[in-house]
N, C-alpha and C positions, 0 to 999 in steps of 0.2 A: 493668541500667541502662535498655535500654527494654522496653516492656511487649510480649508477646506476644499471639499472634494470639485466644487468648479474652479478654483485655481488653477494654475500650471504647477510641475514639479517642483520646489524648489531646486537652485543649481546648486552644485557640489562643494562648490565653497561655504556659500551661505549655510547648506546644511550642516560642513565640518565647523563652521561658528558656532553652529546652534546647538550641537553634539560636545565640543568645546565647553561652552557655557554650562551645559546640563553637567558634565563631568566637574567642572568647577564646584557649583552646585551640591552636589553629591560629596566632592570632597568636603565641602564647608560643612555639612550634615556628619562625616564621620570623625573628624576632628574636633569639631563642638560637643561630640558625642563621648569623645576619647575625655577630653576636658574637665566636662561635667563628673565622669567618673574617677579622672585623678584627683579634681577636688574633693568629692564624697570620701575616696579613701581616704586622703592625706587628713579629713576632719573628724570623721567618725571612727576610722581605725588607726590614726594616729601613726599610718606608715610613711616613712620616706618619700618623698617623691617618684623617686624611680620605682619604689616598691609598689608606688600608685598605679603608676603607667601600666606594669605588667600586667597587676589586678585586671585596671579596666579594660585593657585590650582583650585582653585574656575571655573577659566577659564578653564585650562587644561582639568579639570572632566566635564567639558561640561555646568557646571551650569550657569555661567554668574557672573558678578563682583561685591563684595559688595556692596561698598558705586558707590558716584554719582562723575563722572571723572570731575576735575575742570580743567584742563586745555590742550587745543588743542594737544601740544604732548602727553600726558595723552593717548587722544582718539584716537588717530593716531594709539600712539603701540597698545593699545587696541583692534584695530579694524587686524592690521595686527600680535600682537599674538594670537587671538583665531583662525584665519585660520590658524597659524603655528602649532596649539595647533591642531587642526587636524589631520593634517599632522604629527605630533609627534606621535600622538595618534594610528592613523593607523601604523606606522610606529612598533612600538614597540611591538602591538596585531601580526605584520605578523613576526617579529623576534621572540617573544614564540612561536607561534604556528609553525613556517616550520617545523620544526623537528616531532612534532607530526602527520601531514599533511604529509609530504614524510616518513616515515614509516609506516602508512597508504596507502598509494601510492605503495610504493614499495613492502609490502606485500600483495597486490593486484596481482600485476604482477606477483611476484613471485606464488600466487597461479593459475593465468591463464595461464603460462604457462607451469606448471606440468600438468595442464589439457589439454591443447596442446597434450601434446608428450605423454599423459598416453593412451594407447589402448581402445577402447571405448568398452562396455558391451552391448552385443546384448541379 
């Protein structure tokens, strides 16, 4: 998927493609993420819709859940979407950023190794 370190750079378009994509990416990961836990509430706690959303964003962004969970499957998803919501969350910070991070990387390399083979000045 990216190029390695004998490659050339990538050039600045392709990588805003590739950045592009990874963001798209990320977003599909926190909106399926959102999803999953409107459905949970709206089934297991029997809220609203809109009541849902709050919930699981609420959850997702790390806050914590609005109202008070009435009932055991309620608490159950509750307790196993916030640590999915995690793990979503991580998840989707390391799909925007790789692109940013290995072109950093690479143009690391790419400069230590010019320095490598360039004759040194005494």
């Amino acid at each position: 998927m990216y190029e390695n370190r004998f490659n050339p750079l990538l050039s600045r378009g392709k990588f805003y493609h590739r950045l592009a994509r990874s963001i798209g990416l990320g977003l599909t990961v926190v909106v399926s993420s959102l999803l999953i836990g409107m459905l949970g509430y709206h089934v297991f706690e029997h809220l609203g819709w809109i009541d849902s959303f709050a919930n699981a964003a609420m959850i997702l962004s790390g806050m914590g859940p609005l109202g008070e969970l009435k009932t055991s499957g309620g608490k159950i998803f509750a307790g196993c979407y916030a640590i999915f919501s995690g793990v979503a969350f991580l998840t989707s910070f390391g799909l925007v950023f790789a692109p940013v991070f290995h072109r950093f990387i690479h143009k690391f390399h790419l400069e230590s190794d010019a320095d490598a083979k360039s004759p040194r000045k005494k």
